[in-house]
N, C-alpha and C positions, 0 to 999 in steps of 0.2 A: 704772562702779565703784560705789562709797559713796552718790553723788550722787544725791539725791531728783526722779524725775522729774520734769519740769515743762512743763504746757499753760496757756499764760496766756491763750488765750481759752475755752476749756472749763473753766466754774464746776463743773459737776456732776454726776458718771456712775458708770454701777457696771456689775460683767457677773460672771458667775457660770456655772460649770458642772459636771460631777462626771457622772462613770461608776461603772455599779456592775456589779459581778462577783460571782456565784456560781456553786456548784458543781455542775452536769449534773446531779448524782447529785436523784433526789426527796428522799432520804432526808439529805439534809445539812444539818448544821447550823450552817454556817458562810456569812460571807453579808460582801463588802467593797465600800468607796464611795471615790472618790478623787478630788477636784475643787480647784479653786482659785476665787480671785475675783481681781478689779483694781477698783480705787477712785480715783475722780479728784473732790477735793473743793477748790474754791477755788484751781482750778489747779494742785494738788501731786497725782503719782501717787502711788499705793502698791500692792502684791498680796502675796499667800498664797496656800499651799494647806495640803491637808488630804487626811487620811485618817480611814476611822470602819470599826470591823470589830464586826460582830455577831455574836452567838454564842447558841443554842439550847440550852441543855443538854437540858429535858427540856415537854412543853406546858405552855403557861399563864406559862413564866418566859420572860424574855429578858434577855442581858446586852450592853453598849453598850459601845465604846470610842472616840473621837475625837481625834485631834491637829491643830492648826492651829499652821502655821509661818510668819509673817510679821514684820511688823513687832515684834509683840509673839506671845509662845509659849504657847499657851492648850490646856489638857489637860483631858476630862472623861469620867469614865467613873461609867457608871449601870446597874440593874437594874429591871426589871418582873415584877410577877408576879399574877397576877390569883387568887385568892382562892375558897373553896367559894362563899361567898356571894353571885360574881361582882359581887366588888370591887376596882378596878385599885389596888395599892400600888405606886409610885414611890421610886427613892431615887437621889440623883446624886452626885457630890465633882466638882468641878470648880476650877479654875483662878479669882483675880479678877485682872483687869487692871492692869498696873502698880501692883501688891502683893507682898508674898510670900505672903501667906494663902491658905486655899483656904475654899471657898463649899462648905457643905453642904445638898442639899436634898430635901426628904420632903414626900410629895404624894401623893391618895387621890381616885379615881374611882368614884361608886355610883348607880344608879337607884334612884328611892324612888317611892313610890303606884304600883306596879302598873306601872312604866317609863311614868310620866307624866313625869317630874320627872327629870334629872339634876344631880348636882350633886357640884361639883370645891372641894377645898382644896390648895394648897400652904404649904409653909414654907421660907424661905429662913436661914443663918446661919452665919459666918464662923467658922473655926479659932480665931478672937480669941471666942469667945460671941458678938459682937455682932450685932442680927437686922439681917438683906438685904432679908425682902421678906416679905407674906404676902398669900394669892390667897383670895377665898370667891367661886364663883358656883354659880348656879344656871340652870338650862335646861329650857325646856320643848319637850316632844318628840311632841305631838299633831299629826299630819297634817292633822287638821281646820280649828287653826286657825294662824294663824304664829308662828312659835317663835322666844321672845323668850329674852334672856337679862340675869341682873344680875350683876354682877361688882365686889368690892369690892378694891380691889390696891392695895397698898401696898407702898412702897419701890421700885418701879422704875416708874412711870408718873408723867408730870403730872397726870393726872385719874385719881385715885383710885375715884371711883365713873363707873360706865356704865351705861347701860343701850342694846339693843338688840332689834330687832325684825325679820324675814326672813319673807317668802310669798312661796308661788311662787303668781301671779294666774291661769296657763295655761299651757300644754306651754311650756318653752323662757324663757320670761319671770316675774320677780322683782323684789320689791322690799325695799329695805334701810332701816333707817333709823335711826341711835343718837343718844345725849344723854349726854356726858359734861361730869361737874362735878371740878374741882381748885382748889387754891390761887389759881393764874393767871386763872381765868378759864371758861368753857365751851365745848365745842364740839360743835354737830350735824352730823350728813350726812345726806343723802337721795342713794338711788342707785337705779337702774334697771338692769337687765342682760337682756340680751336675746337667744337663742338663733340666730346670725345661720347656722349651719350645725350639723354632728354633732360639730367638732369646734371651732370659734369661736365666742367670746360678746363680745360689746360691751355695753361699761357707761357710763353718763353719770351723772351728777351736780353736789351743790351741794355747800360746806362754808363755814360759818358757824365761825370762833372768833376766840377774844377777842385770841389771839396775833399769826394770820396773815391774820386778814382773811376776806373770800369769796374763794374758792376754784372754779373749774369744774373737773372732778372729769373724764376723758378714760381709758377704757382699754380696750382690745384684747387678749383671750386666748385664744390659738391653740395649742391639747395644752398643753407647760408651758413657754411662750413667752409671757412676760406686756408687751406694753406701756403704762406709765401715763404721762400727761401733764396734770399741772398744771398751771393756769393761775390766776394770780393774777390777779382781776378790778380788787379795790382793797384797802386797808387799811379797820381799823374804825373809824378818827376821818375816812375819808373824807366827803365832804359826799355827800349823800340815799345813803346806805350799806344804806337799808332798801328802796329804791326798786328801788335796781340787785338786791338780792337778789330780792326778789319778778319784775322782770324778767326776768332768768338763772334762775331757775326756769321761769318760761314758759319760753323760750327753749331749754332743756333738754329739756322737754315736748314743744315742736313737732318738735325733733328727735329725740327718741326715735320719734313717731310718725309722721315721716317713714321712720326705718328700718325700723320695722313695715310700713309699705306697702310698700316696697321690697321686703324680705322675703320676705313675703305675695305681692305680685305677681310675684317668681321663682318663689315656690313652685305657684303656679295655672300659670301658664305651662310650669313643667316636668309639674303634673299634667295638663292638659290636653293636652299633646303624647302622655305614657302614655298616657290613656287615650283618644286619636284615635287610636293604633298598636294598643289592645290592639281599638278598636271596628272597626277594619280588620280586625286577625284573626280577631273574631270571626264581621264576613261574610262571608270568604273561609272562614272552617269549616262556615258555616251554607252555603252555596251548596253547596259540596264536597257535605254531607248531605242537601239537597235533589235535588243532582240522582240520586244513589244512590239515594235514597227513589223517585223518579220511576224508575230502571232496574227498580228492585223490583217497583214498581206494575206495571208492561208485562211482565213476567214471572208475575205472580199474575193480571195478566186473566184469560185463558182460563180458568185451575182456577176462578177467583172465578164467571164468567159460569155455569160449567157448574155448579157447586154451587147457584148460584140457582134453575137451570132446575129441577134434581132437589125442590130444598125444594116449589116453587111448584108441581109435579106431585104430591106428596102431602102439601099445604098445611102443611110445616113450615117451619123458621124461613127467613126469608126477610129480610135488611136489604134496606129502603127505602132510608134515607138515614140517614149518618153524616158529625158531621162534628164536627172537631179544633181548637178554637179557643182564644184568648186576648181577655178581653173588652174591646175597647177597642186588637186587636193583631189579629197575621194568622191567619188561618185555612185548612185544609185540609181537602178532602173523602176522609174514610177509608171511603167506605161498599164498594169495591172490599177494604181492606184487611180491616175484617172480616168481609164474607161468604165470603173467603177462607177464615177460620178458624172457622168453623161445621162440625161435627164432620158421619156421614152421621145420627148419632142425633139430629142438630136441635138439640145443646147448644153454647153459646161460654163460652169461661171464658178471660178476660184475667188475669194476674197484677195484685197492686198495689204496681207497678213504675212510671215515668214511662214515657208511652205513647210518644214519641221512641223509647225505648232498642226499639222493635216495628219489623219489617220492614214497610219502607213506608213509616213516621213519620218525621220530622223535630223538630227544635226548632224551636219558634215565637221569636218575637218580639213585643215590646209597642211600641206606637207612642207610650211613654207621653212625657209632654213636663212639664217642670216648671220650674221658676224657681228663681233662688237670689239673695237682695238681701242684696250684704254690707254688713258694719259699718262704721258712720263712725267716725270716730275717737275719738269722746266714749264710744261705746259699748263699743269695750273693756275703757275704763276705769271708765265707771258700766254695769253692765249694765241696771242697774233701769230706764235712761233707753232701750232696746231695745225697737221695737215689733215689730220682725219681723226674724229670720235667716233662716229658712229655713220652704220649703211642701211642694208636690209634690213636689219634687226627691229629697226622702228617703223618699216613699212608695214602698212595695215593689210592681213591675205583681206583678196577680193571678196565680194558675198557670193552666197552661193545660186547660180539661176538654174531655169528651168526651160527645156528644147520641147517641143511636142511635134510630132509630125502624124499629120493624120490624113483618112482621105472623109472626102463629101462630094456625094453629087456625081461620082465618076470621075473625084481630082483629086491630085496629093499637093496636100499645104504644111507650109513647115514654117515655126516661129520659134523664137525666145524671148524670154521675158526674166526682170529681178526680180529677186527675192522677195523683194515685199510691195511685187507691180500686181493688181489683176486680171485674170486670164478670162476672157469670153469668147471662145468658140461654137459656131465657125467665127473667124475675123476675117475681117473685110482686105483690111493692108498685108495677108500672109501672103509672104512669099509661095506663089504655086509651081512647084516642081514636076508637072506636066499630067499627064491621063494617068490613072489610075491601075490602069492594064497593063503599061508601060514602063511606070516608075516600080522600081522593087524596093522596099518596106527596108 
């Protein structure tokens, strides 16, 4: 009935959810939300819900409507519209709590230096004139370095002034950190959040204030599933109060960098299985192309043999020896494949094409071998203090070329060429390794 829920060992809980609905059409400009919450505070239930319907009239504006039905009946409906000069103007009426008055509020979004610089005013103030609230921050928006912000708020905060600071240090991981001053007293936080998958992040930290003491800072958020868990360490008049913080900050530290390795060594282990699966297929494609290359070969002998006989009988082009290598990786002997392709006018002319993609060829392979010494843990956090990441590991194997040594004319000529240069023999600039009688093959 009437009767105010009641959990007398659950101090303190909250949950919240809301569906939203709009219309198939692209073109619509109507757009509804519909959720509730439940509240358990000091062991007395309560809940509400709500609904919020939005409306497009025409770009650039938008208009807001919201009702919450609960304990107390709270209505507020607002408009946005953003400006030539690509200035967000704000205006709201809303509802105040256990009053009869209604809250009016007007508020103005602008980039300034060139969208270095953001920076937000609001005004708040009640059907009676009397002022609610007023907001001044400022943002900075430089990728470069981390983007800090000040904010001066008044009338709805204990700490009127803040300031804070946000970098992200590397893919996936961030750090936080503000300083807020009020009436009461101050309060810091340092926090860490750390990219545990694509769609989870874990966050750790401290909180220092004058109210509630240290504070361990605990939360898990998973798409928009947010888990937080404070932990109250001690109060501020506790005895060595400074000790325990400087402690729990370690403490903090050690574990954030334990989740990093954790992390990290999932992450190596799932790439290493990738690429053991992708190095598997790639020999079972290269074998595949080998042995076809080899069908090829045994099928251009004979043309190949007899085209040499013909050159070497009216001392035209004639390969010796060719051969298909990667330096420091495998190699093949093509000299069957190109005497194959020696025209009867004693001319060869290869494309510059990778010499693989030619009947006969194959892809090579590098035998290359490299090292990779990762980071300890002090080093991802100072990098300066890093003597070595990484060596070979990311040197790229050479491409693979091709030697030809042939004779013409009563000469032996020898060249090289890349992989994807073209080859016209005879050439003019080879290197000639003397008479032909002379020089041995």
């Amino acid at each position: 009935g009437d009767e105010e829920a009641s959990f007398p060992e659950l101090k303190d809980a909250h949950l919240s959810f809301s569906v939203t609905s709009s219309s198939p059409s692209p073109d619509s400009k109507w757009n509804m939300t519909v959720g509730g919450t439940t509240n358990v505070e000091n062991g007395k239930g309560s809940g509400s819900g709500s609904v919020a319907v939005e409306y497009v009239p025409v770009q650039g504006t938008q208009i807001s409507a919201d009702v919450d039905i609960g304990d107390t009946f709270k209505f507020n409906i607002g408009s946005s519209r953003m400006l030539s000069s690509r200035t967000m103007m704000t205006a709201s009426l809303r509802t105040i709590p256990n009053t009869e008055d209604l809250s009016l509020s007007l508020g103005s979004h602008r980039n300034l230096f060139e969208n270095k610089l953001r920076a937000s005013w609001a005004l708040g103030m009640g059907s009676n004139l009397r002022f609610h609230y007023g907001l001044l921050s400022f943002t900075t928006t430089s990728d470069d370095y981390p983007t800090c912000t000040a904010k001066l708020n008044l009338g709805i905060s204990s700490f009127p002034l803040k300031l804070t600071a946000k970098h992200e240090f590397e893919s996936g991981q961030s750090g936080y950190v503000s300083y807020a001053w009020g009436p009461t007293g101050i309060e810091t936080k340092t926090i860490f959040a750390r990219a545990l998958t694509s769609y989870a992040v874990w966050s750790i930290g401290v909180r220092h204030s004058i109210q509630s003491g240290l504070t361990w800072l605990l939360q898990l958020e998973r798409n928009d599933i947010v888990f937080r868990i404070p932990i109250t360490i001690c109060r501020r008049n506790s005895s060595a109060y400074w000790e325990k913080s400087i402690l729990l900050s370690l403490v903090s530290f050690l574990v954030d960098s334990c989740v990093r390795d954790i992390v990290e060594n999932s992450e190596s282990i799932e790439a290493a299985e990738r690429g053991e699966l992708k190095r598997e297929s790639s020999l079972l494609d290269a074998d595949k192309s080998r042995r076809a290359a080899e069908q090829q070969i045994q099928m251009m002998t004979e043309s190949a043999l007899a085209n040499r006989a013909r050159k070497e009988a009216c001392d035209g082009l004639v390969i010796l020896k060719a051969l298909y290598y990667v330096d420091g990786g495998e190699s093949m002997d093509a000299t069957i494949q190109i005497q194959f392709r020696v025209k009867e006018n004693s001319k060869l002319q290869l494309p510059s094409t990778p010499k693989s993609h030619l009947l006969g060829f194959y892809s090579l392979t590098a035998t290359h071998k490299g090292t990779f010494v990762k980071q300890s843990w002090y080093e991802s956090w100072f990098p300066w203090l890093s003597r070595q990441t990484e060596n070979e590991s990311n040197t790229a194997a050479s491409p693979p070329k091709l030697t030809v040594r042939y004779s013409y004319l009563g000469k032996v000529y020898e060249t090289t060429i890349e992989d994807t240069e073209a080859l016209v023999l005879p050439q003019e600039d080879a290197l000639c390794l003397g008479e032909s009688n002379v020089v041995v093959e």
